[in-house]
Structure formats: structure tokens, C-alpha cells
N, C-alpha and C positions, 0 to 999 in steps of 0.2 A: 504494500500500500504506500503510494507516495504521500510525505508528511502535506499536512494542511498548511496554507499558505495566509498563516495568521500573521500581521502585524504587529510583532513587538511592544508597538507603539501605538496606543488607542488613539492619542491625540497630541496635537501639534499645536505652538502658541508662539510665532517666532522660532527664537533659540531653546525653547523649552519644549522639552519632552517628556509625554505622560507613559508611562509603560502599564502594561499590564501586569507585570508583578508585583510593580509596588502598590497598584491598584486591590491584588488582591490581600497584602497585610493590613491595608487600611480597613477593607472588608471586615476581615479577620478581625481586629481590632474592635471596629463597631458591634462586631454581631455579638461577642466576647462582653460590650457593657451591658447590652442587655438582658445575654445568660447570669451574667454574677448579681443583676438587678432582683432578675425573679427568683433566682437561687438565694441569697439574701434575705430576700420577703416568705419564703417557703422554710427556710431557718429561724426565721424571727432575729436574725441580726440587726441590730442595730444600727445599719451603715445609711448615709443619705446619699443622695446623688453625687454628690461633691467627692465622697469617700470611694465613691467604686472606681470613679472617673480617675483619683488619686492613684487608686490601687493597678488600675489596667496600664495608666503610666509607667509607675514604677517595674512590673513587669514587662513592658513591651520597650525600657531602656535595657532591662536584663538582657530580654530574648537580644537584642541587636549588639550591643556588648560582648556578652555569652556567645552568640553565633559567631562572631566575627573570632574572637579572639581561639573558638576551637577549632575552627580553621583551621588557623593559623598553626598552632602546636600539634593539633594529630594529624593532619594532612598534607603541609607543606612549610614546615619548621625552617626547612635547609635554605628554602627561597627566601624567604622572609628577613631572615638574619644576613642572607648576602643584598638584599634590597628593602633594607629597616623604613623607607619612604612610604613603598608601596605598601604596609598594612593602610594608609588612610585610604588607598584605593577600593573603596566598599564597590563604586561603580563598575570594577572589572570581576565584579563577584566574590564569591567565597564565602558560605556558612556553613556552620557545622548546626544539627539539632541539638546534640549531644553537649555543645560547649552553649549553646541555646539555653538547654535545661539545667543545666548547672548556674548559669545566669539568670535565671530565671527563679531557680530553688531560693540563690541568695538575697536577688531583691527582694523573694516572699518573708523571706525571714526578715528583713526589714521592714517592710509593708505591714508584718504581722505583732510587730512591735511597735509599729507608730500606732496602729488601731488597737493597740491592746487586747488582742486575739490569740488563741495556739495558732503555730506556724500550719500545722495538720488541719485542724478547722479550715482556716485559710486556705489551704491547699486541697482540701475535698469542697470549697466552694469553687477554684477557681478551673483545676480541671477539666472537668464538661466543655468549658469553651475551649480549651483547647484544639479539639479535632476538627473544629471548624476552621481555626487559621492551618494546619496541618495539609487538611484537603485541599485549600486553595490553594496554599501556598505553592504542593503537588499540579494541579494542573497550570501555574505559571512557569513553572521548570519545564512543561510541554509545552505551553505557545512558545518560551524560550529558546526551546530544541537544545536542553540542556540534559544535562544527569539521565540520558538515557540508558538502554538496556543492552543485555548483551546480542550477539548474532544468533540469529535465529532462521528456521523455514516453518513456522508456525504459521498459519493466511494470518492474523491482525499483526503480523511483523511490519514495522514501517520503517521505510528509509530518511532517516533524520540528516538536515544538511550537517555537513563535519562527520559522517558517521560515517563513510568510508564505501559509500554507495552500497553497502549491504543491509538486506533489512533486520530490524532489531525489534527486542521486545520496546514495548512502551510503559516500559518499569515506572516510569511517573503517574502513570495511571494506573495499575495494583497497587502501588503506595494511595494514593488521592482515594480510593476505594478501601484499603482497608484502614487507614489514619484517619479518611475523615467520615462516612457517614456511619462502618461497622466499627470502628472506634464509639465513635459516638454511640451508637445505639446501647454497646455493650455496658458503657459508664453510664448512660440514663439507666438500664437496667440494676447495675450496681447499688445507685442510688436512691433507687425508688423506695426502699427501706429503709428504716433504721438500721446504722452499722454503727459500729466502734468507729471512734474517728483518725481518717489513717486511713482506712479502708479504701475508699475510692482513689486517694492519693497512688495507692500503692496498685491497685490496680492496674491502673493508667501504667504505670511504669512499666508492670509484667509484659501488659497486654502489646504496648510500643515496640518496647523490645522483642517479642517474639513475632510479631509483624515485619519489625525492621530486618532482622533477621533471615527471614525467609524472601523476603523480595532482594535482598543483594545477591541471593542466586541468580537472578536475575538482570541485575543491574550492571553497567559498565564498572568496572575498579576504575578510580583514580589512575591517570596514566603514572603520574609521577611516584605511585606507590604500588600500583597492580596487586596479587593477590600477596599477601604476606607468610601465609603458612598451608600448605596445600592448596584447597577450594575456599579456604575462606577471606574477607575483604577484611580493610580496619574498618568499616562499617558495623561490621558481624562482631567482630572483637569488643567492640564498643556495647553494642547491643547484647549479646549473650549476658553479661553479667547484671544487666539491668530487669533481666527475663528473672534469675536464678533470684535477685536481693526483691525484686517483687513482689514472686509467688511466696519468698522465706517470709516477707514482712506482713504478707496478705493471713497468711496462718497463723504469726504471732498476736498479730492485733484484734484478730478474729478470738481467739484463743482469752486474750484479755477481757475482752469485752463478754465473753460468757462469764468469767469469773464475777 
């Protein structure tokens, strides 16, 4: 299948250029205040508008931070250090989820201290919106014709430009389907009850991980790193232990919470 012939670029204003990826964080972003809104009110938290607005900030400086800087150290450390400029270069790409959510854990831990909250509370409200920025984020990496998949003779193989005129999975689309609406679905189901709190937190972790995991069979390796230990990517590496500290933490806190 040859790739769709999407414009980058939604819109044009002079010298300024709208993309669709950044298009779709902002999305992300939005749909995120009004999940933590009603999620909030379905808690009985005491947060106002003002406070969620605060809180979605301080998390989406994490994710951008976090992103950028995991990059930068599991990915492509050696480039970096020989060309210390180009980390400000965000416009030529490079994020990591992984150094995302680590960014994103520590601004909650702040977040969750200015509002005088547990960190885990906070983080089983804020969760659920997660897979909505996840998904989009995923199908901007395919108008992109980025982070594509590996070679493939599968019929929805598509030949992605840079991809070497052969066709490939469309690994950003298994991801964008299972990060963002069965991600999601699986956390609403999580949360539809009373749980220990922690719970959903930790879920998300498992369930990420073991998604993420399974579509890097899929997915192209980083050229400048290709696979690192047999069949598996630093994708997988990353991921596997977040599968394993997940499902541990998912039966500890469950375990608590019966007590």
C-alpha cells in the first residue's frame, strides 16, 4: 500500500507552520483537563478549575522535559555529547515515552505536594487521560512517516517515504490502537470500582509496558542502536521491567487494600 499523502503541515501563516503533531499534544492536552475534571468530581476532590489547569501544566512541562531528555541518554547519548547544541533542537525530533514518564512521575510528585494530595491518588486520577494523548500522539508519528515498522509482505504493509521502498508494518498504528483507545478502555474498566489506591497507577504501567513491548517486534530499531541483545530493541528493555514492577505492584496494593 503506498503511504497517504498527508500534509505535515495543516496550516500555513506566512513563516509559521502548524503541524499536525503538535496539533495533536495540544488535543491531548485538552481532552486530559476534562478527564481529570470529571474524574475529580466523581472523587469528591476538592480541586477547582484553576487547580486541574495547574496540575495538566505541570505534567505536560514533565512529559516535554522527560521526553526530550530520555532521548537523549537511552537513544542517542554519543551524538549528543559530540553536538551539546543540538539537545535544544526539539524541532528535529526526538522523545522518549519512557524518559516522558519518568518526567512526568516527578512533576506529579510535585503537583501532588502543592495540592496537598498522595502522589498515588494523584496519579490514579490522572492516568485515564493518559491514552488519549498516547493514541494521538501515535497516529502523528504516521502522518509524520516517522517510527515506522519493520519489512514486511503482510497486504496493510505500507511503503513509508525514507523507508527504503519496501513495504513495512504501520507499527504506529498497533501502538495508537492499543495505547490509546484499549488502553483506555482497560483503565476505565480498572477504575470503575473501588480499588486500593495505586491500583490504576500501576496498572497503566503493566499494561504500557507489555503493549510497548510486543509492538517493537514490530517496529523499526533505532538505526543508531538496532537490536541490542538478540531480537530485542532498547524499546523492549525499557519496557519489560515496567511490565514485571507493574503487575508486582498491582498485587501488592491489591493485597493491602484487602487487609
Amino acid at each position: 500500500m503506498p503511504f497517504p499523502q498527508i500534509d505535515p503541515v495543516f496550516f500555513r501563516l506566512g513563516p509559521l507552520e502548524f503541524r499536525w503533531y503538535g496539533l495533536m499534544y495540544i488535543m491531548g492536552f485538552i481532552a486530559s483537563y476534562f478527564i481529570l475534571q470529571r474524574g475529580a468530581r466523581r472523587r469528591g476532590l476538592p480541586f477547582t478549575k484553576d487547580d486541574v489547569a495547574d496540575i495538566i501544566f505541570s505534567l505536560a512541562l514533565g512529559v516535554i522535559l522527560g521526553g526530550r531528555l530520555g532521548y537523549i541518554v537511552f537513544y542517542n547519548a554519543a551524538y549528543y555529547l559530540a553536538h551539546p547544541l543540538k539537545v535544544l533542537a526539539v524541532w528535529e525530533g526526538g522523545m522518549s515515552f519512557h524518559g516522558g514518564l519518568i518526567g512526568v512521575v516527578l512533576a506529579g510528585i510535585c503537583a501532588a505536594r502543592k495540592k496537598r494530595i498522595g502522589f498515588f491518588a494523584l496519579a490514579d486520577l490522572c492516568v485515564p487521560a493518559v491514552p488519549v494523548g498516547l493514541g494521538l500522539g501515535r497516529i502523528g508519528n504516521f502522518i509524520n512517516g516517522e517510527l515506522y515498522g519493520r519489512v514486511t509482505d503482510v497486504p496493510w504493509g505500507i511503503v513509508f517515504p525514507g523507508g527504503g521502498g519496501a513495504p513495512r508494518h504501520p507499527s504506529q498504528l498497533y501502538e495508537a490502537v492499543l495505547e490509546g483507545p484499549v488502553l483506555f478502555a482497560i483503565l476505565a474498566v480498572a477504575g470503575r470500582k473501588e480499588r486500593p489506591t495505586g491500583a490504576v497507577f500501576w496498572t497503566f504501567v503493566a499494561t504500557y509496558g507489555l503493549f510497548r513491548f510486543f509492538v517493537e517486534f514490530f517496529r523499526e530499531p533505532d538505526a543508531q542502536l538496532g537490536l541490542l541483545l538478540g531480537p530485542f530493541s532498547m524499546g523492549q528493555f525499557l519496557s519489560f521491567p515496567m511490565f514485571l514492577l507493574g503487575v508486582t505492584m498491582v498485587f501488592v496494593v491489591s493485597r493491602r487494600g484487602k487487609r
